[in-house]
C-alpha positions in Angstrom: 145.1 73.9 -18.2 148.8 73.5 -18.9 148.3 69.9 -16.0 145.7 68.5 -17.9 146.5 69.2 -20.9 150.4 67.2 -20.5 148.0 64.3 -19.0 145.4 64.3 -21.9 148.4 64.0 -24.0 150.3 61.4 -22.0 146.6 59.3 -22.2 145.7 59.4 -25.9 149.8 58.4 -27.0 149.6 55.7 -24.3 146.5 53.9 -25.5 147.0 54.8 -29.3 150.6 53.5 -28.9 149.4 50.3 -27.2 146.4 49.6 -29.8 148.4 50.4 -32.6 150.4 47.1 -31.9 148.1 44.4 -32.9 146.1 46.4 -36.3 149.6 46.6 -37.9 150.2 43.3 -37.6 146.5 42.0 -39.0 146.7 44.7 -42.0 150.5 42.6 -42.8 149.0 39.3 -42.6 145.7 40.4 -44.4 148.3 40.3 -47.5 150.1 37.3 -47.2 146.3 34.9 -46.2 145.6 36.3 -49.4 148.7 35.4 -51.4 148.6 31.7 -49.2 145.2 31.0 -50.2 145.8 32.0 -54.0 149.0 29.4 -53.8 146.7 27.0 -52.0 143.9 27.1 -54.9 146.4 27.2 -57.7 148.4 24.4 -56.6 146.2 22.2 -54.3 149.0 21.6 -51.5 148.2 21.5 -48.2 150.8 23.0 -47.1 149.6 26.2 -47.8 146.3 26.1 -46.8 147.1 24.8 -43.3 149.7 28.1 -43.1 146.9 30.0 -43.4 144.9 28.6 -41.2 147.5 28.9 -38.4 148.6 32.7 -39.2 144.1 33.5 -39.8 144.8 32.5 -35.7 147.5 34.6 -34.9 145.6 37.3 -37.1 142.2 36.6 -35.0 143.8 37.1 -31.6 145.7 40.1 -32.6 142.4 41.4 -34.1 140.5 40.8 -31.0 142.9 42.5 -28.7 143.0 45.6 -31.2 138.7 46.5 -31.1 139.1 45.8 -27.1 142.2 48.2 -27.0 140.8 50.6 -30.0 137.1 51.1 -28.2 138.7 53.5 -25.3 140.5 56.1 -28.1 137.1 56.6 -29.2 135.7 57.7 -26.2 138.5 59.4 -25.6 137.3 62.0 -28.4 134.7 62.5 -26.2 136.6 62.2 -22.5 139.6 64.0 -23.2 139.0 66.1 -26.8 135.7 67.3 -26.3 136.3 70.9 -27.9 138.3 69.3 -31.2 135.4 66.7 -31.4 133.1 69.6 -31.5 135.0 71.9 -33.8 136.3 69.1 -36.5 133.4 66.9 -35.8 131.5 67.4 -38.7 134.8 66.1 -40.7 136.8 63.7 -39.5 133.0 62.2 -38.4 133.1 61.6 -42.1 136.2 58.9 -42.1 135.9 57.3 -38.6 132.1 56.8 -39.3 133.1 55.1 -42.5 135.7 53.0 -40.8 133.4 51.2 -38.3 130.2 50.7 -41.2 132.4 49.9 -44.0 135.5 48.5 -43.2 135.4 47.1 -39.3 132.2 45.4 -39.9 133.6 43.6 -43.4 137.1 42.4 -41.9 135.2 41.4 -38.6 132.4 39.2 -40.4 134.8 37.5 -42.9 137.3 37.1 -40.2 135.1 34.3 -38.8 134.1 33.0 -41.9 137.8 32.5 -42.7 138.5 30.5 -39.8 136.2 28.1 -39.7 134.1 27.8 -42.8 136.4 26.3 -45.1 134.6 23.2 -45.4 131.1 24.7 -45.7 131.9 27.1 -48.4 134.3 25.8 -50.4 137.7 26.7 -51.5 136.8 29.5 -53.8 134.5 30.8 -52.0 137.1 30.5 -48.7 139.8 32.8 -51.0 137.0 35.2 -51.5 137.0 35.4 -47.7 140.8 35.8 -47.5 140.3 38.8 -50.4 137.5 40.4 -48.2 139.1 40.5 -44.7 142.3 42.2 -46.9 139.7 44.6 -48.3 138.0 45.2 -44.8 141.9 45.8 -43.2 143.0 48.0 -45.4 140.2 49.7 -46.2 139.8 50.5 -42.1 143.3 52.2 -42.4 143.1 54.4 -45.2 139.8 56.0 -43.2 142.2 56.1 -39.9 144.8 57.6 -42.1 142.9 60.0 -43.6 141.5 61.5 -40.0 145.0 62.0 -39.6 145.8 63.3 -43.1 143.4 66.1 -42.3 144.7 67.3 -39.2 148.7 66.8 -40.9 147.5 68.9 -44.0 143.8 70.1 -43.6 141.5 70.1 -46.7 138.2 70.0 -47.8 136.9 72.6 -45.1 135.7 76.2 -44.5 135.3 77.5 -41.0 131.8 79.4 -39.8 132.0 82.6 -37.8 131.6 80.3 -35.0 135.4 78.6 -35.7 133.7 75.5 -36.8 134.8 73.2 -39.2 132.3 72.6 -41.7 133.1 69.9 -44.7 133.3 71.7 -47.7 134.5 69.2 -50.6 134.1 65.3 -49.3 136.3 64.3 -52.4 139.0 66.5 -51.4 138.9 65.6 -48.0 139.0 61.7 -49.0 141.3 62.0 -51.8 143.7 64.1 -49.2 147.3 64.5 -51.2 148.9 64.0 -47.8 147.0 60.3 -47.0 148.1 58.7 -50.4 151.5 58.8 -49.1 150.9 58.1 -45.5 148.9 55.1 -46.0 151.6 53.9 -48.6 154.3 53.8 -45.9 152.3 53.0 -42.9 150.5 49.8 -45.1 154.6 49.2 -46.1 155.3 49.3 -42.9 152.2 46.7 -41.9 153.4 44.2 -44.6 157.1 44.5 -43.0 156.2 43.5 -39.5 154.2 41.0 -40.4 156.7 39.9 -42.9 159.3 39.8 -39.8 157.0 38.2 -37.5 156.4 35.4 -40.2 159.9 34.7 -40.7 160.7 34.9 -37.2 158.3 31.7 -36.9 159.5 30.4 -39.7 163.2 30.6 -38.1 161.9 30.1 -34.0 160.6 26.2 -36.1 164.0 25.5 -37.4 165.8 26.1 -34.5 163.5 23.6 -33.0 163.7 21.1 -35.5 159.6 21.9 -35.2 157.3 21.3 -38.5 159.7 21.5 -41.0 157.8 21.6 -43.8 155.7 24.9 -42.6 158.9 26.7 -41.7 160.8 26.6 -44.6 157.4 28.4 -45.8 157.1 30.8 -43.8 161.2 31.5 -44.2 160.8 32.2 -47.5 157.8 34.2 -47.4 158.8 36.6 -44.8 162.2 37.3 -46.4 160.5 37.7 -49.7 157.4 39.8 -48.4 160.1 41.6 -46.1 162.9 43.0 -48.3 160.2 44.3 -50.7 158.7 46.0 -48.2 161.6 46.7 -46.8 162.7 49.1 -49.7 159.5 50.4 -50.3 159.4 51.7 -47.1 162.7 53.6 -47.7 161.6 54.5 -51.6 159.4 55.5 -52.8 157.3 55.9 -49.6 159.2 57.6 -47.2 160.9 59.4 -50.3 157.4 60.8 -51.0 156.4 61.0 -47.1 159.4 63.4 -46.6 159.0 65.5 -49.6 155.7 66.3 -48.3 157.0 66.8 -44.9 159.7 69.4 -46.5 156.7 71.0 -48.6 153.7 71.6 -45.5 155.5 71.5 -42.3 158.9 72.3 -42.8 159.6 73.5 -39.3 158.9 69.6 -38.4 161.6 68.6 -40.8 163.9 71.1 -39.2 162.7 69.8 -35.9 163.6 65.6 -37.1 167.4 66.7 -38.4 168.1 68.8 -35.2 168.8 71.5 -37.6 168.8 75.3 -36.5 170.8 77.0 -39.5 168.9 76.6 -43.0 170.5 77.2 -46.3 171.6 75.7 -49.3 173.2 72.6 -49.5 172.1 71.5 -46.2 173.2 68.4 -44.4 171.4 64.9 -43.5 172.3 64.6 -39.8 173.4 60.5 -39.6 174.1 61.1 -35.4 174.0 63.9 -32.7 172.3 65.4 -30.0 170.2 68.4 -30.4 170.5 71.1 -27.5 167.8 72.7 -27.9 168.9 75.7 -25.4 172.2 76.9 -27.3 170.3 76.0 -30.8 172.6 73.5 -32.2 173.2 70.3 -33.0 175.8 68.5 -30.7 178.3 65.9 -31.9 177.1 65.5 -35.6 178.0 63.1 -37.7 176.3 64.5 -41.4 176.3 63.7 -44.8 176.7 67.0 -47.0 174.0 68.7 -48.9 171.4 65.1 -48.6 169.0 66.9 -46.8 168.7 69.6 -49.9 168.3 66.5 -52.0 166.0 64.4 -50.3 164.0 67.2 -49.2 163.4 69.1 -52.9 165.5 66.9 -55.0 168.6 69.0 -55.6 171.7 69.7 -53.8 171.7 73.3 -53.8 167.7 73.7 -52.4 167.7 75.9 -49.6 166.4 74.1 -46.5 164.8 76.3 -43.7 166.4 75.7 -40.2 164.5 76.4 -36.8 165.7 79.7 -36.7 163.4 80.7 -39.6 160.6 80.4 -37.9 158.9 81.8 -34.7 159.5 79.8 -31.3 156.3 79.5 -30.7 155.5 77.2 -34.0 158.1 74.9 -33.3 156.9 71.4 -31.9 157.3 71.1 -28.3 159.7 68.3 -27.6 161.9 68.8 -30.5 164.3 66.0 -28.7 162.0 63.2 -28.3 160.9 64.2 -32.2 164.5 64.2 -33.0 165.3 61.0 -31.7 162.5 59.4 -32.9 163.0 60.3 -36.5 166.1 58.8 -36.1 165.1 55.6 -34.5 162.7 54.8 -37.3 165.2 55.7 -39.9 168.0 53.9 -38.6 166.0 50.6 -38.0 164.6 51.4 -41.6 168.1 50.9 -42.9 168.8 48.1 -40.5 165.7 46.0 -42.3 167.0 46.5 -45.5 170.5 44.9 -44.7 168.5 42.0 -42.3 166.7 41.0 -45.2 169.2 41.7 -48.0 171.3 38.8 -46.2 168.6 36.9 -45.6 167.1 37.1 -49.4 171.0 35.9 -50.5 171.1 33.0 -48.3 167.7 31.6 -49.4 168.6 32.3 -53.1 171.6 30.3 -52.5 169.6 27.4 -50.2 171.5 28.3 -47.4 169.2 29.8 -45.0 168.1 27.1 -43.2 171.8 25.9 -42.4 172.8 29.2 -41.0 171.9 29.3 -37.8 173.7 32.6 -37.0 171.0 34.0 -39.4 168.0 32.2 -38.3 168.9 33.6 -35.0 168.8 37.1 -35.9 165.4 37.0 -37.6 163.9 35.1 -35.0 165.0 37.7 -32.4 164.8 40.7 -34.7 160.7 40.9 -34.9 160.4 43.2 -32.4 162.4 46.1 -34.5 159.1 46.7 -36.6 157.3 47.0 -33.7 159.5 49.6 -32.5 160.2 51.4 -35.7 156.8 51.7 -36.6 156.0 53.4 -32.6 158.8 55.8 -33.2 157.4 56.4 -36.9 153.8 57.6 -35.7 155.2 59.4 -32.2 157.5 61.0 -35.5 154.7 62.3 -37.2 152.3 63.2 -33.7 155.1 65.2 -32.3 155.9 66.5 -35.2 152.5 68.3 -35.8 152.7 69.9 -32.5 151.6 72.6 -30.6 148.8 71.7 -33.4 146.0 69.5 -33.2 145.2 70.5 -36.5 148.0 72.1 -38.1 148.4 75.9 -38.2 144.2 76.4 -37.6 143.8 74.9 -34.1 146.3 74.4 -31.6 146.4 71.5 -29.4 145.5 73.6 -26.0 142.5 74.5 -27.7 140.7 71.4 -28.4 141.2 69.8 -25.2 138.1 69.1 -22.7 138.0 71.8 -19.9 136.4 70.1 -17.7 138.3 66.6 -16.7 140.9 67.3 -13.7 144.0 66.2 -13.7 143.5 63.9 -10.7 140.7 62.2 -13.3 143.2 61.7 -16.0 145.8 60.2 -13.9 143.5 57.7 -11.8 142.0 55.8 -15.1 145.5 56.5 -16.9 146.5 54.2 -14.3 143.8 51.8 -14.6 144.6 51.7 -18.5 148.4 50.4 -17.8 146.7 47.8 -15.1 144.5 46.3 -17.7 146.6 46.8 -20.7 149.0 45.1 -18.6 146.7 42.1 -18.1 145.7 42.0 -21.7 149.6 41.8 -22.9 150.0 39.1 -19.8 147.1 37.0 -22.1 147.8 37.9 -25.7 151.2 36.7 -24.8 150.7 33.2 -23.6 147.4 32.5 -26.3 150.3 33.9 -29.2 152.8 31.2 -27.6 150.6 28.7 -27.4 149.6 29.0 -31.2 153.1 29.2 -32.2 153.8 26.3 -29.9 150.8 23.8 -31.6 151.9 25.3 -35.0 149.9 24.5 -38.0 147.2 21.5 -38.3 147.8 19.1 -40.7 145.3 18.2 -43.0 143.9 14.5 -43.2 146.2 13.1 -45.5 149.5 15.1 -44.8 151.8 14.5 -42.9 
């Protein structure tokens, strides 16, 4: 089992990793068509409705590649985690059926209403649509989310004699404590790439001398949008995101900071390499007694290292966790400071002259991207050797009966096409950006 199971694994995080690339940017957007279309009815200038138009675009292809790349992860339930589907079905059931009645279904019906029935409906009406495709985003990742909550930190269940998971309390299991913070920070983290990919445009147009008007829009929305976000990510959404980390699966938050020795006072790791053979952390560069502090919000809390628990229970690639953490973190702090700069220069109308600047968010969008990929391989790696944590472990809900031979032949098909699909969503995104926005009659 110990083939397939590695296989099964290397499947699901390679077509969840490649889906989860286009949803993040549609939830981000879903924001900022609303906020365009309420400055567009306010004010009555173009300008802003024919943004929206162009970024409902970019937010239509990116939603169409993520339902043809998001249909295979649910078969894969079936495919490849047959015996979870059938122990946990009868829960997480619950949330993914409410995702594809509720939430797909409203974002997918508004989303063509948006684009092309601006005319027909009206403009109030139109920012209704804006205000429902947000509603149908968001709402879509709070169910994902709270799937995910409940194999993090299960609630809301009992077990039979049989080992099935039967749904016990659906409020608890909706209202999961661990999903309020792990939607906060991933929908943060949504707002931020889109917020980076927005200003990116923005910049990529004034480089170009390119529709002058419409970039210095979307510069100033995606700084704006993108140092909030920016710091919300890092407090109070990761704040809370950790403390619960340090609370339910504190051998994962040993696991991130590469630390083997708990105790009082311990360190935040800034740098190093963790040898997991000799139990130590190699090279460190650390900030005393943070980790105490960030983890239970004093500096003398005693913070429980590796070594405190049994080998067994601690995830099973503590290095690629490790470095993972710290790739999400660091680039965390490097958005803050992007954006910090960025937010001064436009306060001081001197964003669009620095060109040093404009350069750097126009090739800095794909750091979201990779942040937010290191973020969820953070948390997935960190719940490991659990599918759900500490009831079933992740050898357990695999399908016995796929061969390894199986799981490599249409992994390999799944890079083919996905390779295809990124060839196409690629030039259609280029030639949006390239077109740019439409200018109403009237508007020059």
């Amino acid at each position: 089992m110990g083939e397939e199971l590695f296989w099964h694994r290397i499947q699901f995080g390679f077509t969840v990793t490649f889906h989860y690339l286009f949803p993040q940017l549609t939830m981000g957007l879903a924001m900022i068509l609303v906020f365009l279309k309420s400055l567009h009815l306010k004010t009555g200038r173009a300008i802003y409705g024919e943004s929206a138009q162009f970024w409902a675009r970019i937010f239509g292809i990116n939603f169409a590649l993520g339902v043809v790349t998001g249909i295979p992860l649910e078969f894969q339930f079936g495919t490849n985690w047959a015996n979870f589907s059938s122990i946990t079905g009868d829960l997480i059931g619950q949330s993914l059926a409410m995702e594809g009645v509720f939430a797909f279904f409203l974002e997918s019906a508004f989303l063509g209403l948006f684009i092309y029935g601006e005319k027909r409906i009206g403009p109030k009406a139109h920012l209704c649509t804006a205000i429902a495709l947000f509603l149908g985003s968001w709402l879509s990742g709070y169910f994902i989310i709270v799937t995910n909550a409940f194999m993090q930190h299960p609630v809301g269940h009992t077990i039979d004699a049989d080992g099935i998971f039967r749904l016990a309390s659906f409020s608890e299991f909706m209202l999961n404590p661990w999903a309020f913070w792990q939607y906060a920070h991933t929908m943060t983290a949504s707002v931020v790439t889109a917020s980076f990919v927005v200003a990116a445009v923005g910049a990529f147009w004034t480089l170009m001398g390119n529709h002058r008007d419409h970039a210095r829009l979307s510069l100033r929305i995606g700084v704006v949008f993108g140092l909030i976000g920016s710091m919300l990510l890092a407090f109070p959404t990761g704040d809370g995101q950790g403390k619960m980390l340090a609370k339910h699966q504190p051998a994962t938050l040993a696991a991130m900071e590469g630390l083997f020795e708990g105790g009082p006072y311990a360190e935040l790791a800034l740098i190093g390499q963790p040898d997991v053979e000799n139990r130590r952390l190699e090279n460190p560069i650390v900030v005393p007694s943070v980790l105490s502090f960030l983890a239970y919000g004093t500096f003398g809390s005693t913070v429980k290292g590796l070594n405190d628990f049994p080998e067994e229970d601690w995830p099973d690639n503590i290095e690629l966790l490790y470095y993972s953490y710290h790739i999400m973190a660091g680039l965390g702090t490097l958005f803050i400071l992007i954006m910090l700069i960025a937010g001064f220069l436009l306060f001081k109308h001197r964003l669009e002259k620095s060109r040093i600047m404009l350069w750097i968010l126009m090739l800095a969008f794909p750091f979201p991207y990779i942040a937010t990929t290191a973020g969820w391989w953070s948390a997935e790696l960190g719940r490991q050797p659990w599918l759900v944590y500490g009831l079933l472990r992740t050898q357990e809900g695999a399908s016995q009966n796929v061969h390894t031979g199986n799981i490599v032949f249409t992994t390999l098909g799944f890079v083919g096409m996905y390779a295809l699909l990124s060839i196409l969503f690629l030039y259609m995104i280029h030639r949006e950006i390239t077109r740019g926005p439409k200018a109403s009659p009237g508007h020059g």
